[in-house]
BALOBA-1460 file (C-alpha; in Angstrom, 3 decimals):
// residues 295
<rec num="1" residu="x" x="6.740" y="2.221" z="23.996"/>
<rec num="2" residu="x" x="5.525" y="3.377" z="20.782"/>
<rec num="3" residu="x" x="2.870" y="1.898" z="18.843"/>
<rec num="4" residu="x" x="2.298" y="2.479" z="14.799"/>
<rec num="5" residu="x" x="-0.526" y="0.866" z="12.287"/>
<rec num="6" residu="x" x="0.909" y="0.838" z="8.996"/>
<rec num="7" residu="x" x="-2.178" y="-0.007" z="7.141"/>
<rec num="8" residu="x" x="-2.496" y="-1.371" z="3.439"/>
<rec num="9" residu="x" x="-2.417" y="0.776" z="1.039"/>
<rec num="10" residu="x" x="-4.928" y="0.385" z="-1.974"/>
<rec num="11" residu="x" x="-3.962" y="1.448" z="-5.688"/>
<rec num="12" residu="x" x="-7.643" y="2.336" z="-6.845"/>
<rec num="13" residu="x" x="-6.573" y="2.662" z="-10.337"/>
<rec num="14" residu="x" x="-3.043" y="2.826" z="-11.732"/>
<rec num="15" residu="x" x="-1.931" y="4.752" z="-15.080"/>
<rec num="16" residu="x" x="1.268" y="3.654" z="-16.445"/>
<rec num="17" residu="x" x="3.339" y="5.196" z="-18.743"/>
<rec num="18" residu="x" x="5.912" y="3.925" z="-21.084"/>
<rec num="19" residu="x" x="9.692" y="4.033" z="-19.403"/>
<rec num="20" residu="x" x="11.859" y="7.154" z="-20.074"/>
<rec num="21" residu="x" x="15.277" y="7.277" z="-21.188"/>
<rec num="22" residu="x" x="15.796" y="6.329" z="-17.601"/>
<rec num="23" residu="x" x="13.744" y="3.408" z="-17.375"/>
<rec num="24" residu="x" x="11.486" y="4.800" z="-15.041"/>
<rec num="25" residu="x" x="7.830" y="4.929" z="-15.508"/>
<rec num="26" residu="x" x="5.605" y="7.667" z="-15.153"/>
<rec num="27" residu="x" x="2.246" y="7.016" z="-12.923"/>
<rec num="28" residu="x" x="-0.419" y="8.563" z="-12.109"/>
<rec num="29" residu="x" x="-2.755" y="6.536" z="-9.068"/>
<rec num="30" residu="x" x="-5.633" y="6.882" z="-7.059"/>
<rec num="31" residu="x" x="-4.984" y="5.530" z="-3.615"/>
<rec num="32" residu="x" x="-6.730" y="4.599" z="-0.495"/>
<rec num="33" residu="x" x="-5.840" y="3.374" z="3.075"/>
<rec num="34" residu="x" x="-7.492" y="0.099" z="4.386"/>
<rec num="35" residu="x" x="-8.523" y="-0.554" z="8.374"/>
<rec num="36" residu="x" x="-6.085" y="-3.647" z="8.226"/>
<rec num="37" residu="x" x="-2.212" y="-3.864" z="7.956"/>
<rec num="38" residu="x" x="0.973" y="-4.225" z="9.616"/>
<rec num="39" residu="x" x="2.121" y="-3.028" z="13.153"/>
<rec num="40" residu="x" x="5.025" y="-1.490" z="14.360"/>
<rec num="41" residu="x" x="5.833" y="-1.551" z="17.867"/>
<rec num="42" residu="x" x="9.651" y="1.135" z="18.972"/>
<rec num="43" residu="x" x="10.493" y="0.452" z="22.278"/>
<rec num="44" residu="x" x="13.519" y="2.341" z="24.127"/>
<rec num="45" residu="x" x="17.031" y="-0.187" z="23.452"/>
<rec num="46" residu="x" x="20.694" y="0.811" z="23.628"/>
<rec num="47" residu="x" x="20.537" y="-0.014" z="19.713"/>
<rec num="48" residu="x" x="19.256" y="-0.460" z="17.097"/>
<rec num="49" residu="x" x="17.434" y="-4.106" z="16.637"/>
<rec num="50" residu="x" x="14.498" y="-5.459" z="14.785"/>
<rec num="51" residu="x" x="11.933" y="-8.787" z="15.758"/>
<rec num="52" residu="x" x="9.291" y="-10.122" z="13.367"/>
<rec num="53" residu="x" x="6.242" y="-11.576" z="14.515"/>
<rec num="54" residu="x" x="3.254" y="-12.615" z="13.066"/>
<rec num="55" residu="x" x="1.047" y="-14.688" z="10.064"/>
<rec num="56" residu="x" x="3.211" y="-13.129" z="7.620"/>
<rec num="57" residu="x" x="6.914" y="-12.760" z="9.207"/>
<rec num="58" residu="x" x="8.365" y="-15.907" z="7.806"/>
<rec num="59" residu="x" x="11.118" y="-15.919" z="4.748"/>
<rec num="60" residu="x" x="11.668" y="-12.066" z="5.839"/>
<rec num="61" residu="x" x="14.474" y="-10.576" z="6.897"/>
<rec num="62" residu="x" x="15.462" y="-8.398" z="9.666"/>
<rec num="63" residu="x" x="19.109" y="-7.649" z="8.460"/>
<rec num="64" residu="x" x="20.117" y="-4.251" z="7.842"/>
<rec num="65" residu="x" x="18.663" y="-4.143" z="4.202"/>
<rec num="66" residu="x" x="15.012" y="-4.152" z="5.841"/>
<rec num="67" residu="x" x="13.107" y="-1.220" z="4.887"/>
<rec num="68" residu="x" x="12.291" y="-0.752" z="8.801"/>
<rec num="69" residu="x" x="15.804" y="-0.163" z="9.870"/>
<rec num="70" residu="x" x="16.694" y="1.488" z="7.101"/>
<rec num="71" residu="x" x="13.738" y="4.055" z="7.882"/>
<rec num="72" residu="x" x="15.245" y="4.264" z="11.615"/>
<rec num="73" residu="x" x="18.259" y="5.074" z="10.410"/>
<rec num="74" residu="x" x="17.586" y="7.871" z="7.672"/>
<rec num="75" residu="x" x="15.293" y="9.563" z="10.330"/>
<rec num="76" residu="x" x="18.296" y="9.284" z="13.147"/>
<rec num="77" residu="x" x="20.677" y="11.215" z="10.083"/>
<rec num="78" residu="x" x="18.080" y="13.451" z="9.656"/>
<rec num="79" residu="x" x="17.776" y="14.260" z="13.378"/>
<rec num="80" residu="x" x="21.739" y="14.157" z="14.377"/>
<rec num="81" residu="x" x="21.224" y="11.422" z="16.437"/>
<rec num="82" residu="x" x="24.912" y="9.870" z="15.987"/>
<rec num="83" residu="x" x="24.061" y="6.572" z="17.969"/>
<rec num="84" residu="x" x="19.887" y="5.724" z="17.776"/>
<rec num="85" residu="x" x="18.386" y="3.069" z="20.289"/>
<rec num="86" residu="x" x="15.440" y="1.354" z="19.863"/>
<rec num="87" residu="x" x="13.837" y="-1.838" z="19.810"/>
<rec num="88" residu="x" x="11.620" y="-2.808" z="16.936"/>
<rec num="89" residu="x" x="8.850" y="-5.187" z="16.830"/>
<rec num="90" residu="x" x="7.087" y="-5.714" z="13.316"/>
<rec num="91" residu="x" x="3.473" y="-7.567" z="13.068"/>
<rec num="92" residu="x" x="3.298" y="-8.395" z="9.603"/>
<rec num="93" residu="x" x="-0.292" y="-9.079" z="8.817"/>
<rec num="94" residu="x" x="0.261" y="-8.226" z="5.375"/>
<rec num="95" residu="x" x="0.918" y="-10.818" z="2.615"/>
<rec num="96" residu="x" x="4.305" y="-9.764" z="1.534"/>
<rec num="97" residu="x" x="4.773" y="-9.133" z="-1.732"/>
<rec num="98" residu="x" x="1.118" y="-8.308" z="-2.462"/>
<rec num="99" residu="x" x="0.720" y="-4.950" z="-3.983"/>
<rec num="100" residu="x" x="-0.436" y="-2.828" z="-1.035"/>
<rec num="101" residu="x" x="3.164" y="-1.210" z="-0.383"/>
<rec num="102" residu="x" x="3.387" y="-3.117" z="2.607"/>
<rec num="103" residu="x" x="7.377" y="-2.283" z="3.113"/>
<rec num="104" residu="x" x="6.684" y="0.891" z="2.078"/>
<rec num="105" residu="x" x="3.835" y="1.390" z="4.960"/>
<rec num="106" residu="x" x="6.172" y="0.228" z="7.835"/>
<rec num="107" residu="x" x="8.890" y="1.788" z="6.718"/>
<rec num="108" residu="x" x="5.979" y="4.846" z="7.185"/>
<rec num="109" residu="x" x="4.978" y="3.580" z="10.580"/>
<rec num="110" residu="x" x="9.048" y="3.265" z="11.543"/>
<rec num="111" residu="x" x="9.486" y="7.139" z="10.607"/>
<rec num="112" residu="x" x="5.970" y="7.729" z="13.095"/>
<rec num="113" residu="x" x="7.023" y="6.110" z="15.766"/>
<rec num="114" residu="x" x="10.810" y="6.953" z="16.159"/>
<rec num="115" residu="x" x="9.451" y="10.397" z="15.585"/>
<rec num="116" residu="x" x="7.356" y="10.245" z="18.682"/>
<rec num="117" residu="x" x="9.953" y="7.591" z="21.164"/>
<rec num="118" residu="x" x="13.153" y="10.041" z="19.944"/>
<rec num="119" residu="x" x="11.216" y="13.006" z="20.458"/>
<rec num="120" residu="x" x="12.362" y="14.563" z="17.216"/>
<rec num="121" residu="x" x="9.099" y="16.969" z="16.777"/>
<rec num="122" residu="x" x="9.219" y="16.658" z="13.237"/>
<rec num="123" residu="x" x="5.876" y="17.224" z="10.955"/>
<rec num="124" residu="x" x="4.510" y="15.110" z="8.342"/>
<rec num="125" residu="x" x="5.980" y="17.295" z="5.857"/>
<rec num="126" residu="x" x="9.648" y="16.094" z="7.082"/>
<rec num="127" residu="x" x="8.977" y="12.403" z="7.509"/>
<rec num="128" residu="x" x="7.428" y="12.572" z="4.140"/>
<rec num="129" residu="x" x="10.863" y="14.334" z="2.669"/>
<rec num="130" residu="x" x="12.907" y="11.563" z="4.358"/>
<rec num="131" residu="x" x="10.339" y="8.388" z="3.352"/>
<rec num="132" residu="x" x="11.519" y="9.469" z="-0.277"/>
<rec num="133" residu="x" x="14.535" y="7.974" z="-0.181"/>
<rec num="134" residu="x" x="12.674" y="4.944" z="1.049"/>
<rec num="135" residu="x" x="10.963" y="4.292" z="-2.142"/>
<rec num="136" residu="x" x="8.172" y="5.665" z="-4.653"/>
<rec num="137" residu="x" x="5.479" y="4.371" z="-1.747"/>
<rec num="138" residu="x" x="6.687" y="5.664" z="1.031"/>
<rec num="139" residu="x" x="6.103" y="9.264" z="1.114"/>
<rec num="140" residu="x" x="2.256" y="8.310" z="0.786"/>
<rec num="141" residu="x" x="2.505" y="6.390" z="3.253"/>
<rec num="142" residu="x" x="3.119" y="8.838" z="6.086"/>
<rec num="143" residu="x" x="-0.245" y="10.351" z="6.508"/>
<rec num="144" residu="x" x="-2.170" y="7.395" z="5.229"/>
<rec num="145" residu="x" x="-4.857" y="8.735" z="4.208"/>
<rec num="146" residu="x" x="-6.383" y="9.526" z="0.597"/>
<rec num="147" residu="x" x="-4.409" y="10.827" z="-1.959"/>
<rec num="148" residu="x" x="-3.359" y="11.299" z="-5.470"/>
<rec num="149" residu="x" x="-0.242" y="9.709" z="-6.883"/>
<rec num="150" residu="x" x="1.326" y="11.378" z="-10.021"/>
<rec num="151" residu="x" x="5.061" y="12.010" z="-11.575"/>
<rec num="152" residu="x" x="7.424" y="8.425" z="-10.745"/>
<rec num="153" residu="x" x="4.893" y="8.179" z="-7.272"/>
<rec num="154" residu="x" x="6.993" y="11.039" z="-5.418"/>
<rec num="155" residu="x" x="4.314" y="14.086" z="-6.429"/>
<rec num="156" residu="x" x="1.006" y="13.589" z="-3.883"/>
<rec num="157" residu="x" x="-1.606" y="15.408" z="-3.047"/>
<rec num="158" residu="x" x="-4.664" y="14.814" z="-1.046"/>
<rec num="159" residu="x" x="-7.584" y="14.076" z="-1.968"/>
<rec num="160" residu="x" x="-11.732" y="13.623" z="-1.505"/>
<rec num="161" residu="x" x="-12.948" y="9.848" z="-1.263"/>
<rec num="162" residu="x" x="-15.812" y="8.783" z="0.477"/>
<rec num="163" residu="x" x="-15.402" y="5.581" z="3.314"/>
<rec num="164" residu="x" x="-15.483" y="2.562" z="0.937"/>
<rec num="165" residu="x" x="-16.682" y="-1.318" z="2.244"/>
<rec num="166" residu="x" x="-14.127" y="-3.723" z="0.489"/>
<rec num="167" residu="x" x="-12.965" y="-7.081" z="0.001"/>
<rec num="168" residu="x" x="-9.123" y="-8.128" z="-0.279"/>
<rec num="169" residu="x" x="-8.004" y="-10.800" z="-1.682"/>
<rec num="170" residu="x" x="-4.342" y="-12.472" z="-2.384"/>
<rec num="171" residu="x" x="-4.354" y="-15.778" z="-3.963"/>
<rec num="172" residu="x" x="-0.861" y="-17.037" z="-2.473"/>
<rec num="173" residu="x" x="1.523" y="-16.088" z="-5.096"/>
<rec num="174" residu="x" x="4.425" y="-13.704" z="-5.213"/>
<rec num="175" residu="x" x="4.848" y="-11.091" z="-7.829"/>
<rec num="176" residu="x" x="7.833" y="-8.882" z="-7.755"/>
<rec num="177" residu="x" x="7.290" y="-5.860" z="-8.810"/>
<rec num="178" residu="x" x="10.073" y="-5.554" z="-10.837"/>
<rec num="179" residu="x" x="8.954" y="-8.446" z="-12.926"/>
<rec num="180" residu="x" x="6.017" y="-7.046" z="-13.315"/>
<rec num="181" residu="x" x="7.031" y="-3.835" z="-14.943"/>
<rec num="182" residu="x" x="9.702" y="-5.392" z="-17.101"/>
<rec num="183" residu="x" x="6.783" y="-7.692" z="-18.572"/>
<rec num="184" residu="x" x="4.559" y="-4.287" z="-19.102"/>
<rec num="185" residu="x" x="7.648" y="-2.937" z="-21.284"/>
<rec num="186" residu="x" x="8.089" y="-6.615" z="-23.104"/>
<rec num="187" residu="x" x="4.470" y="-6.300" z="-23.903"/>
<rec num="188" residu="x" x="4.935" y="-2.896" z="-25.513"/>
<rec num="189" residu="x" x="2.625" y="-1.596" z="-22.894"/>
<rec num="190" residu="x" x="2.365" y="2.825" z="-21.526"/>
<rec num="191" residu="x" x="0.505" y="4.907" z="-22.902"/>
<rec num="192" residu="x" x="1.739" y="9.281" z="-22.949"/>
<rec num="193" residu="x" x="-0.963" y="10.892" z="-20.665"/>
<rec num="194" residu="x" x="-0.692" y="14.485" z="-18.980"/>
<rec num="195" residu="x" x="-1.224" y="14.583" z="-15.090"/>
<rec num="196" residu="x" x="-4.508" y="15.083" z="-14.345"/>
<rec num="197" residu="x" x="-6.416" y="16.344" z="-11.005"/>
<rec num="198" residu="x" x="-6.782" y="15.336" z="-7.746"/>
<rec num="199" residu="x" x="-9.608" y="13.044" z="-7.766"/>
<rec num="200" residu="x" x="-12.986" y="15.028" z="-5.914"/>
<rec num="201" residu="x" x="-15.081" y="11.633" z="-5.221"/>
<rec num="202" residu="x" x="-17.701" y="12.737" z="-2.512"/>
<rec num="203" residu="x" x="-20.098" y="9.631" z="-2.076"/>
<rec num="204" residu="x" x="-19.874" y="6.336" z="-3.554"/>
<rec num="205" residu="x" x="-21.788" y="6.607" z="-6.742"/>
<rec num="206" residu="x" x="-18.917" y="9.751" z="-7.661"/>
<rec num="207" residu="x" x="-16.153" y="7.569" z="-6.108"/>
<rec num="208" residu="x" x="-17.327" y="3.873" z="-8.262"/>
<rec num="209" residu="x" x="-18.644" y="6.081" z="-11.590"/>
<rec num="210" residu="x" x="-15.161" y="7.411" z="-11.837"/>
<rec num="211" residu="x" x="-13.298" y="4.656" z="-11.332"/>
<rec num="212" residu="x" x="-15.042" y="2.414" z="-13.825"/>
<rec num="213" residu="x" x="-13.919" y="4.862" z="-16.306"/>
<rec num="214" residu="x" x="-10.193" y="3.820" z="-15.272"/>
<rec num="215" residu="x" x="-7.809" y="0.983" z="-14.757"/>
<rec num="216" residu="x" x="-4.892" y="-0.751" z="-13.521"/>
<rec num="217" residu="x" x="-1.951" y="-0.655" z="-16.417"/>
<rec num="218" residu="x" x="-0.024" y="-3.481" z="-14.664"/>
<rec num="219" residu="x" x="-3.217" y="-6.188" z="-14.419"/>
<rec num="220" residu="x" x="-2.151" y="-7.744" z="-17.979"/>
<rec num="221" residu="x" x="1.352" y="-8.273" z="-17.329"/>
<rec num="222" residu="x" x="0.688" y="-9.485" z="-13.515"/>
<rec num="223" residu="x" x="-1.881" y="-11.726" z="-14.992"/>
<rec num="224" residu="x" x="0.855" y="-13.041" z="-17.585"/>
<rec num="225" residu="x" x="3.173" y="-13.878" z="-14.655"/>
<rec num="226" residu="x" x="0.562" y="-15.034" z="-12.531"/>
<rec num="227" residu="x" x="-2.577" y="-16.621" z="-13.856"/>
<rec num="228" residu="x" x="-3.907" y="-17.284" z="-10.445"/>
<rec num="229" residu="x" x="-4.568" y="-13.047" z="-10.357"/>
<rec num="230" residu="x" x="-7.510" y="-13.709" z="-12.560"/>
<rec num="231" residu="x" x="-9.323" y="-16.296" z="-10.819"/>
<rec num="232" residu="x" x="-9.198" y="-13.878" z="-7.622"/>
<rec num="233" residu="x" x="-10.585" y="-11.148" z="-9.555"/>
<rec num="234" residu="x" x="-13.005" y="-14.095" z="-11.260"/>
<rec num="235" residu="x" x="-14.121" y="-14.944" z="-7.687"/>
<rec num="236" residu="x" x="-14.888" y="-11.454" z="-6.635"/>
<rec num="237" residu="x" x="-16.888" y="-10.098" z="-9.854"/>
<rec num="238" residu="x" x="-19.012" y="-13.586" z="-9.226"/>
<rec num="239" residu="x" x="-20.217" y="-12.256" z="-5.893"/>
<rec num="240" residu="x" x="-23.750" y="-10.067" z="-4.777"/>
<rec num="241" residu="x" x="-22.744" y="-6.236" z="-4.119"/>
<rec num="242" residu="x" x="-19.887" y="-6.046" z="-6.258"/>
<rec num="243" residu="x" x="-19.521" y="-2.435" z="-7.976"/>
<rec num="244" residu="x" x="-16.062" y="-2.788" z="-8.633"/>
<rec num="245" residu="x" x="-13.290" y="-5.542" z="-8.486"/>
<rec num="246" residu="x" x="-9.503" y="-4.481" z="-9.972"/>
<rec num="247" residu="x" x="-6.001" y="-5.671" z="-9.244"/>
<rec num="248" residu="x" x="-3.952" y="-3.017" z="-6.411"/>
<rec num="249" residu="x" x="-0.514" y="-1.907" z="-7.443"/>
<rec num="250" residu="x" x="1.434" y="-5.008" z="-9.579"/>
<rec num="251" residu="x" x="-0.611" y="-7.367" z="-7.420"/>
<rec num="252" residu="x" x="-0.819" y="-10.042" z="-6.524"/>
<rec num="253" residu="x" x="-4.140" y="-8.884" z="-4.150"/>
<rec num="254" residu="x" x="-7.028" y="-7.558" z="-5.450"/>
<rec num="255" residu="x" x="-10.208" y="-5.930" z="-4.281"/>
<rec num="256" residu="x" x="-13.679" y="-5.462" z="-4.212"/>
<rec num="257" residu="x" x="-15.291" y="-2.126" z="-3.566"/>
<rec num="258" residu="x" x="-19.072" y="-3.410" z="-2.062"/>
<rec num="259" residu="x" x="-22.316" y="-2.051" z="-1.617"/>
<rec num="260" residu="x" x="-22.117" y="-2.014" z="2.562"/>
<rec num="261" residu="x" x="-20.470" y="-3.996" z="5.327"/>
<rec num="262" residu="x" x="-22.934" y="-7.133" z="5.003"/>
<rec num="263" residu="x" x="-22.292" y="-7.934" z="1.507"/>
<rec num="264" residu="x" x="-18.567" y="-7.236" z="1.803"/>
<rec num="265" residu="x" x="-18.442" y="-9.895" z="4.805"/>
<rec num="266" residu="x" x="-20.931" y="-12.087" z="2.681"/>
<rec num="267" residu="x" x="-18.183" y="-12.209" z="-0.305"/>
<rec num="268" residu="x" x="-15.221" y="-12.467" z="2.405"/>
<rec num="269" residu="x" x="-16.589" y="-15.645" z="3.579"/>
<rec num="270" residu="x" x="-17.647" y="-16.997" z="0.215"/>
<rec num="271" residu="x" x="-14.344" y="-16.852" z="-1.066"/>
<rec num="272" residu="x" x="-12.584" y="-17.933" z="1.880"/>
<rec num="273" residu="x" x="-14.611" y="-20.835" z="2.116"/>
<rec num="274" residu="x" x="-14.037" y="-21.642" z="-1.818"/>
<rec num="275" residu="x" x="-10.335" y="-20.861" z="-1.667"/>
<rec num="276" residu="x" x="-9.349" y="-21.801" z="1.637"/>
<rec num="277" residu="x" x="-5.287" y="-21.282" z="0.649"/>
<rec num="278" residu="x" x="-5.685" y="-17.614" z="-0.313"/>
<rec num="279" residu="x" x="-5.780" y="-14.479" z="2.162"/>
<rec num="280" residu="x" x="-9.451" y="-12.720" z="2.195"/>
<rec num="281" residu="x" x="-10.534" y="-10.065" z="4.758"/>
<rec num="282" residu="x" x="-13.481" y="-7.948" z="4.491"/>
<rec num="283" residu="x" x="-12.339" y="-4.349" z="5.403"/>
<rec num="284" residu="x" x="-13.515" y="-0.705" z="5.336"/>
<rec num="285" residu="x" x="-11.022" y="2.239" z="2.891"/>
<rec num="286" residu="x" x="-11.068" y="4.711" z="5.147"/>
<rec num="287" residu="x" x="-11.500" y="8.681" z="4.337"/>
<rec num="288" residu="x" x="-9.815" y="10.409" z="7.400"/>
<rec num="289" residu="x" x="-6.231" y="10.358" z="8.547"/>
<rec num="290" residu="x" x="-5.363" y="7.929" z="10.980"/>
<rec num="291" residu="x" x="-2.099" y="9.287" z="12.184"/>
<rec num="292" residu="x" x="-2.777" y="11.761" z="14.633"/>
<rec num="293" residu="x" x="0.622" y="14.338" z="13.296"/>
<rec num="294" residu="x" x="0.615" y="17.460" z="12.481"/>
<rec num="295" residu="x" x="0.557" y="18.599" z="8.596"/>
């Protein structure tokens, strides 16, 4: 048995661009890798089957659309494995829906832990080359760890960020993400911007200074589609230790980067207590890689 954290990932600002002939959107993002998430749990089977458990499981679906099994499957094509086995649990601690690429993480976690139970040997390079066909999330996903987001989300690179105390917070609603970005084209929204850097944040004050100097493109049209975005991000600026609060990914969840620990689990209870209907956990973005694979 085979066990996987697929931990939230954490847009610390998002660029947007207007669409291309395509309709796809050019990005450029800054993102980070929080201490809570999902779980994924491969055990050995004679198939291929998926259970899900947890706060969080209900209204989703473990047919073969589900980004999990799909993930099994593309890494048993890329192997040669002609008939894969394996039984797979997910946790979902995760809000779904919520703007920290939570499909996108365990369909990460799915490609880590088949990896290890099949004993395919392959490196992070080569689960990060199959996770693109996954979706613009997933190849970040893999190593979990710091990095910078640029092209449609397929280009990353790794970058410098200091540990960061946070606060999460989802008020309860559901944005799709679609949705989101056909509201940011309705509102004649995108800017043209050239890729920049990896981001080199070494302590806090680098890491906060920067990032006030930046922004998430998609808060506006999330807020449009769901007012209750702002109040989150109303509740968070309110609180003691605050040095940032901004909207992840198209949302709905939102954060708070904090001062230390005390203050973030200070504002954590606040708002729970306030909001008792929304999801809040006080949590740590975390610098290192978690996964334990080779580059």
């Amino acid at each position: 048995m085979v066990r996987e954290r697929a931990p939230a990932k954490i847009n610390l600002y998002l660029h947007v661009g207007r669409p291309r002939a395509d309709g796809r959107h050019p990005l450029e993002s800054a993102v980070a890798f929080a201490d809570v998430g999902d779980e994924i749990i491969a055990a050995p089977a004679a198939g291929l089957s998926l259970s899900i458990e947890g706060p969080f499981a209900a209204g989703l679906s473990s047919g073969e659309d589900n980004l999990v099994l799909r993930a099994a499957r593309a890494l048993a094509l890329a192997a040669g494995i002609h008939a894969p086995g394996a039984a797979l649990t997910l946790r979902k601690h995760l809000p779904v829906a919520s703007g920290m690429g939570g499909g996108s993480a365990d369909a990460a976690a799915t490609l880590r832990a088949l990896n290890e139970l099949w004993g395919c040997d392959f490196p992070l390079t080569r689960l990060e080359a199959i996770a693109r066909g996954l979706g613009a999330d997933a190849p970040v996903c893999v190593r979990a760890s710091p990095a910078f987001m640029s092209g449609f989300g397929e280009e990353t690179a790794p970058m410098a960020q200091p540990t960061l105390d946070a606060v999460l917070v989802n008020p309860s609603c559901v944005v799709e993400t679609g949705a989101v970005f056909r509201r940011f084209d309705a509102l004649g929204l995108g800017e043209a911007f050239t890729r920049g850097a990896a981001p080199d944040w070494r302590s806090m004050d680098a890491a906060t200074a920067a990032l006030s100097m930046r922004r998430n493109d998609l808060t506006a049209p999330a807020i449009d589609l769901a007012p209750e975005i702002a109040d989150a991000l109303r509740a968070l600026e309110a609180g003691d230790g605050v040095r940032l609060a901004r909207m992840s990914g198209s949302g709905a969840t939102v954060f708070a980067i904090m001062n230390d620990p005390q203050s973030a689990c200070a504002l954590a209870a606040r708002v729970a207590a306030s909001h008792p209907g929304w999801w809040c956990v006080a949590t740590t973005l975390n610098a290192i890689d978690g996964t334990g694979g080779k580059a």
